[in-house]
C-alpha positions in Angstrom: -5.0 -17.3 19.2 -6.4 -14.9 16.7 -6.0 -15.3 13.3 -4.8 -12.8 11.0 -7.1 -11.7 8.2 -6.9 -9.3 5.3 -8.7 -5.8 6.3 -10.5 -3.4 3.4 -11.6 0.0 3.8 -14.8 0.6 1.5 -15.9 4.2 0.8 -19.2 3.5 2.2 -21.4 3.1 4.5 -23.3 0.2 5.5 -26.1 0.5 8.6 -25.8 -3.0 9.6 -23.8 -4.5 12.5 -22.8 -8.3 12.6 -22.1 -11.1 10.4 -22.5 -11.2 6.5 -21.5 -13.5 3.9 -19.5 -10.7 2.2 -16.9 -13.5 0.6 -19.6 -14.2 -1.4 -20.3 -10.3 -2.7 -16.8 -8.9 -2.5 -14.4 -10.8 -4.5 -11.2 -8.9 -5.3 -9.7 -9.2 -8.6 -6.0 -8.2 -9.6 -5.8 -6.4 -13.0 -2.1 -8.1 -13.8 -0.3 -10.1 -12.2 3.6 -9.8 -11.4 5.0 -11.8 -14.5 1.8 -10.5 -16.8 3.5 -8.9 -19.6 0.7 -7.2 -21.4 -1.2 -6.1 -18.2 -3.3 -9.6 -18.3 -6.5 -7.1 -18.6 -8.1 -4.3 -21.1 -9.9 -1.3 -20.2 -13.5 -1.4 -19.4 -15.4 0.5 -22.1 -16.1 4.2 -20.8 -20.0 5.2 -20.5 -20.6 8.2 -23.2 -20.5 11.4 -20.7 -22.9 13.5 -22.7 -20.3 16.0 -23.8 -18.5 16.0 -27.2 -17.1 13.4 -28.3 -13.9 12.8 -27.0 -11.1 10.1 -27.7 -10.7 7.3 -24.7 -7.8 8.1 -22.7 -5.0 5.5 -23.8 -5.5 1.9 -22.1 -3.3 1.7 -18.9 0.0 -0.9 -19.8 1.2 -3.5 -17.4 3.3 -1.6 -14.8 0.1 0.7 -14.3 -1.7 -2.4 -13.5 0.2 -4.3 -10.9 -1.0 -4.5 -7.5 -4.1 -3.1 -8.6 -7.5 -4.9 -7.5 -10.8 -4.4 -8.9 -13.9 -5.6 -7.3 -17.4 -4.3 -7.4 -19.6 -4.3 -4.1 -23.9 -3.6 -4.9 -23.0 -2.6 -8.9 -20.3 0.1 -8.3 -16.9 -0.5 -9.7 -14.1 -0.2 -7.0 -10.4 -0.1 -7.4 -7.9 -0.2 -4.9 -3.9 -0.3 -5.2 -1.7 -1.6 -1.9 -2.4 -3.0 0.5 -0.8 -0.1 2.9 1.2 -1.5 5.2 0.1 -0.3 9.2 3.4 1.5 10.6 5.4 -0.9 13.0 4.7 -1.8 16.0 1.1 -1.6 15.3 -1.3 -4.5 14.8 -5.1 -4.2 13.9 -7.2 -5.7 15.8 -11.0 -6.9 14.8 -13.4 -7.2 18.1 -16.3 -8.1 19.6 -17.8 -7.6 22.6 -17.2 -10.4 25.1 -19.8 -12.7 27.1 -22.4 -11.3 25.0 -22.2 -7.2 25.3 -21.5 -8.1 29.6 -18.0 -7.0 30.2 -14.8 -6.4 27.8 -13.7 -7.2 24.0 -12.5 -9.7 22.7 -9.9 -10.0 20.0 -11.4 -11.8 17.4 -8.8 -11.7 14.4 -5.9 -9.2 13.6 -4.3 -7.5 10.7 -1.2 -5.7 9.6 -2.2 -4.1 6.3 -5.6 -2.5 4.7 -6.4 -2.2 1.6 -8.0 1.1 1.1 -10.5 1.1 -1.7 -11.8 4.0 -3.6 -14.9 4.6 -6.4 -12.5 5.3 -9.5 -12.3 4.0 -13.0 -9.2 4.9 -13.9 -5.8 3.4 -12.8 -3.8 6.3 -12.7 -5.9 8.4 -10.9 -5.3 6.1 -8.2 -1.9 5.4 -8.5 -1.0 9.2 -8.3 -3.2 9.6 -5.1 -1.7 6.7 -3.5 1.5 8.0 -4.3 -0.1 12.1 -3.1 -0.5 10.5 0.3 -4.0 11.2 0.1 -5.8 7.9 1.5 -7.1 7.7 4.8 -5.1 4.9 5.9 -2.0 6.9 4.7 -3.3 10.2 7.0 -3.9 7.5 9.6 -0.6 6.2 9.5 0.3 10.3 9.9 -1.4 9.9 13.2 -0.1 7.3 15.0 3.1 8.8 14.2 2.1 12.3 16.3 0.1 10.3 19.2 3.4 8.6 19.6 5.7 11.4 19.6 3.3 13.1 22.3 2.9 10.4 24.6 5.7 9.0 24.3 8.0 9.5 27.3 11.0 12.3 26.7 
């Protein structure tokens, strides 16, 4: 039986096709946590952007902070707010050829939810595109929703 495993979606690519230690580099973080009352985490320090000086933009408070993750994967800062939920009926499946590339797949582990990371450094930029609809996995979901009602039998 397969297990089930978490699934991320990283805006990147990487030209390499088989097993990696990546618990070791890619360690999710929450910012708060659900019964964090002060947000549990402060702002990074913003970089100077070369421009006129400008004041910071006001340190994101608690609610803005739950069931955000930060991580960082080869030195860039990711941040990533779900996990999106896959749309019933519909399991993820992670595969590998079977017999050693003679043959089918086999169904190594499945998922039902992605988190779907992006290359931002500020919560509520994130929060409002997750809320826009405008991830991948959310057009994805959009889909599954039209190869169903086109296949589906009348």
């Amino acid at each position: 039986m397969p297990s089930h495993v978490p699934c991320h979606h990283l805006p990147c690519g990487i030209d390499y096709d088989g097993n990696a230690p990546v618990h070791i580099y890619f360690r999710p973080t929450p910012l708060a946590s659900d019964d964090d009352e002060d947000g549990g985490a402060e702002a990074a320090p913003r970089p100077p952007s070369g421009g006129s000086p400008q004041a910071p933009p006001p340190a994101p408070d608690a609610k803005d902070l739950r069931g955000v993750l930060a991580a960082q994967l080869r030195g860039r800062g990711l941040l990533a707010v779900g996990p999106v939920q896959l749309p019933s009926g519909v399991t993820g499946t992670v595969l590998s050829k079977a017999g050693g590339g003679e043959g089918g797949l086999e169904v190594l582990a499945t998922f039902g939810s992605v988190h779907e990371w992006r290359h931002e450094h500020e919560v509520r930029t994130v929060r409002k595109r997750d809320l826009g609809r405008e991830g991948l996995m959310r057009r994805a979901g959009d889909w599954i929703g039209i190869a169903r009602s086109v296949h589906d039998p009348l």
